[in-house]
C-alpha positions in Angstrom: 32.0 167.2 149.3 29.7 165.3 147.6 31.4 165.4 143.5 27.8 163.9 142.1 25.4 167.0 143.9 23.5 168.3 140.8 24.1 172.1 140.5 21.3 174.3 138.5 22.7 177.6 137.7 21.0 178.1 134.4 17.8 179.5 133.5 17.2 176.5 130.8 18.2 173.9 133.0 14.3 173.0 134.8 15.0 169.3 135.8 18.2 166.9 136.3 17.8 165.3 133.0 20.8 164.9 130.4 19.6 166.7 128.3 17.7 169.6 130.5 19.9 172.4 128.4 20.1 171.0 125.1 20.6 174.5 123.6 23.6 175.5 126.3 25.1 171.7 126.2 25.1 171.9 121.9 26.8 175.6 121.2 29.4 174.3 123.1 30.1 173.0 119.6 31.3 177.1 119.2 34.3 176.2 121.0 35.4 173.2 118.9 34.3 175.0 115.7 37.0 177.7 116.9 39.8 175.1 117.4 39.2 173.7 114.4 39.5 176.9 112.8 42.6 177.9 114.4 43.8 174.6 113.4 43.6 175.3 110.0 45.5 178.3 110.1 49.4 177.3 109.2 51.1 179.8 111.7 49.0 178.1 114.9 50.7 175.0 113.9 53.9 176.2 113.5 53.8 177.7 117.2 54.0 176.1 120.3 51.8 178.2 122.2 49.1 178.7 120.0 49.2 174.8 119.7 48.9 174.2 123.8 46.0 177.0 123.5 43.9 175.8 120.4 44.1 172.3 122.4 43.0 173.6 125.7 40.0 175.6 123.4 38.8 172.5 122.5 39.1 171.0 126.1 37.0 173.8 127.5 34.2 172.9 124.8 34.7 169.4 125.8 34.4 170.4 129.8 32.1 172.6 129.2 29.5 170.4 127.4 29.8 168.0 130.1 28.8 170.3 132.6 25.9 171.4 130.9 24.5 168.0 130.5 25.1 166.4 133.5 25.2 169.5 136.0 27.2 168.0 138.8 30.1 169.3 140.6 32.8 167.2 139.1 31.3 168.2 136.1 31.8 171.8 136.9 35.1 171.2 137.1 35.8 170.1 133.7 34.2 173.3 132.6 36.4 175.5 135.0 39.7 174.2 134.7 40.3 174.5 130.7 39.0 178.2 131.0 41.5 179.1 133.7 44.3 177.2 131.7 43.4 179.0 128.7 43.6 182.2 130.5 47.2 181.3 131.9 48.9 180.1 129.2 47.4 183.1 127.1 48.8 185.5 129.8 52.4 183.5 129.7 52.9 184.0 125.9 51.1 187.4 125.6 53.3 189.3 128.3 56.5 187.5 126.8 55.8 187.5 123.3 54.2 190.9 122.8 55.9 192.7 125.2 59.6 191.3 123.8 59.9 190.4 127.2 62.2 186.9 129.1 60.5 184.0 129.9 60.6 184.6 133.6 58.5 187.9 133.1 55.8 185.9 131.6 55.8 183.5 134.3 55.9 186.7 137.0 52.8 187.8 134.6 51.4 184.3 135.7 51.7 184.6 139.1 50.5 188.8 139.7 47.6 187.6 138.1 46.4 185.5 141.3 46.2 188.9 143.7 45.4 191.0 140.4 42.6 189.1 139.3 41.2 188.5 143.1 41.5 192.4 144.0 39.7 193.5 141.0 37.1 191.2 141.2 36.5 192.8 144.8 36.7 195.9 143.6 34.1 195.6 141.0 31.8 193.2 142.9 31.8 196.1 145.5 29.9 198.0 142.9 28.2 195.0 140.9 27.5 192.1 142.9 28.3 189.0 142.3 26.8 189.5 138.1 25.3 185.7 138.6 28.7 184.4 138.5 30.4 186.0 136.1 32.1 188.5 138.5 35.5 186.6 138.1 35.9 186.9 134.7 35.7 190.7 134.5 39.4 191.0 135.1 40.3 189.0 132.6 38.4 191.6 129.8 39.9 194.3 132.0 43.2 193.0 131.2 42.9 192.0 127.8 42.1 195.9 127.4 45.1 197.4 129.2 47.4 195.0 127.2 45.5 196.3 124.2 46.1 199.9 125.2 49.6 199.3 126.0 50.6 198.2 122.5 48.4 200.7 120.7 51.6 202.6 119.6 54.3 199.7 119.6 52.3 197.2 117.6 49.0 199.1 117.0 47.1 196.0 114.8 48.0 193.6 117.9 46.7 196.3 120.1 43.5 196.6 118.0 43.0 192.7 118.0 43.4 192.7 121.9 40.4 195.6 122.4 38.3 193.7 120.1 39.0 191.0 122.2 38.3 192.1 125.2 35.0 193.7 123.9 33.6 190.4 122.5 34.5 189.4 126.0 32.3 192.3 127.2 29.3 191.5 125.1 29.6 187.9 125.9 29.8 188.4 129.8 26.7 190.4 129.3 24.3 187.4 128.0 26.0 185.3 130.6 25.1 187.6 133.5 21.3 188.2 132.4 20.3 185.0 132.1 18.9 184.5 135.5 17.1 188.1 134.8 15.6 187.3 132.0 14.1 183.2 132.7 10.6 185.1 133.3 10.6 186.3 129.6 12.8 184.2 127.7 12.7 180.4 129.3 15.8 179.5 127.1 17.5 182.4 128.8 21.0 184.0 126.9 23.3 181.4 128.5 23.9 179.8 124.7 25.5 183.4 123.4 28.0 183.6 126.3 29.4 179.9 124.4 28.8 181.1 120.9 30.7 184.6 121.7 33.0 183.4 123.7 34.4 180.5 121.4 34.6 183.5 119.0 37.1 185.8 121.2 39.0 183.1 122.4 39.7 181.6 118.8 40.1 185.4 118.1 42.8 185.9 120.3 44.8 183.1 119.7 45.1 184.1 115.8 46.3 187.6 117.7 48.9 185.9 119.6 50.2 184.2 116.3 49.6 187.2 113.7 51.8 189.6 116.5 54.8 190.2 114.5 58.2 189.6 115.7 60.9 191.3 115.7 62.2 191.7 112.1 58.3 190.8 111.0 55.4 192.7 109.6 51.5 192.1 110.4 50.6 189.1 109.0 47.4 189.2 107.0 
């Protein structure tokens, strides 16, 4: 495989040049903003998970800004990697933590999520398509949405913060999976609110993850 092949998936991107997607390569700043943010908050620093998470948020702005500039397959992975780190860390301490749950469930959350994530993408993508690439993140809002459901009743403002989650995650997938569709009319295309939105949830949901009370805890304003 040749690591340096120059990949153009994006309807900005209309030569090889660094700076071919200024707009998508700069709201990657969205991302770091968010880690910042999180940063800031006292409880993320205080917890070891939210700590491993706001670090891999700013990683994924990192990868992600290097794919958009210089489009190449090794690139891409620098972009890929953080996200799907994110998302397994996230599932480790979500299952374990909101769920009062042992470690070991939370790794056995990690693992399910392989066969999960690849049957529902099938299943949707049956229906869909492919949604220009953005068919394998659908399980992951799916998810976020039955963990929000589940913990409606046990831990309702957690359960609130996980739907809200998974529907910036909605929106955002949206933008992402028009902007082929729309290059004709808008020649910047809608790439740019998939990184904006998406720093959004995923700083969302860390502060989530650290506001879910524990046991002997109230909702932490």
């Amino acid at each position: 495989m040749d690591w340096t092949e120059q990949i153009n998936a994006y309807c900005e991107r209309l030569d090889p040049g660094y700076w071919a997607e200024p707009v998508n390569a700069l709201t990657n700043a969205a991302f770091l903003l968010a880690a910042l943010f999180c940063w800031q908050h006292p409880a993320v620093r205080r917890d070891a998970g939210a700590v491993l998470l706001t670090a891999n948020l700013a990683l994924i702005g990192r990868g992600s800004y290097l794919f958009h500039t210089h489009a190449t397959r090794w690139a891409l992975l620098t972009d890929v990697v953080p996200i799907q780190t994110f998302i397994l860390i996230y599932l480790y301490f979500a299952t374990k933590r909101f769920f009062a749950l042992p470690w070991w469930a939370g790794g056995g959350a990690v693992v399910l999520f392989f066969p999960y994530a690849y049957l529902a993408a099938a299943g949707v993508g049956a229906l869909t398509g492919p949604l220009n690439g953005s068919l394998g993140y659908v399980p992951v809002a799916i998810l976020i949405a039955v963990y929000g459901l589940l913990l409606l009743r046990s831990a309702p403002a957690t359960g609130r913060g996980l739907i809200i989650g998974a529907a910036i995650l909605a929106l955002s997938l949206t933008f992402r999976t028009v902007d082929a569709a729309v290059c004709a009319a808008l020649p910047l295309g809608t790439h740019f609110l998939w990184h904006i939105l998406n720093g959004v949830m995923l700083g969302w949901m860390i502060l989530v993850l650290v506001r879910h009370p524990l046991p002997g805890q109230v909702w932490e304003q």
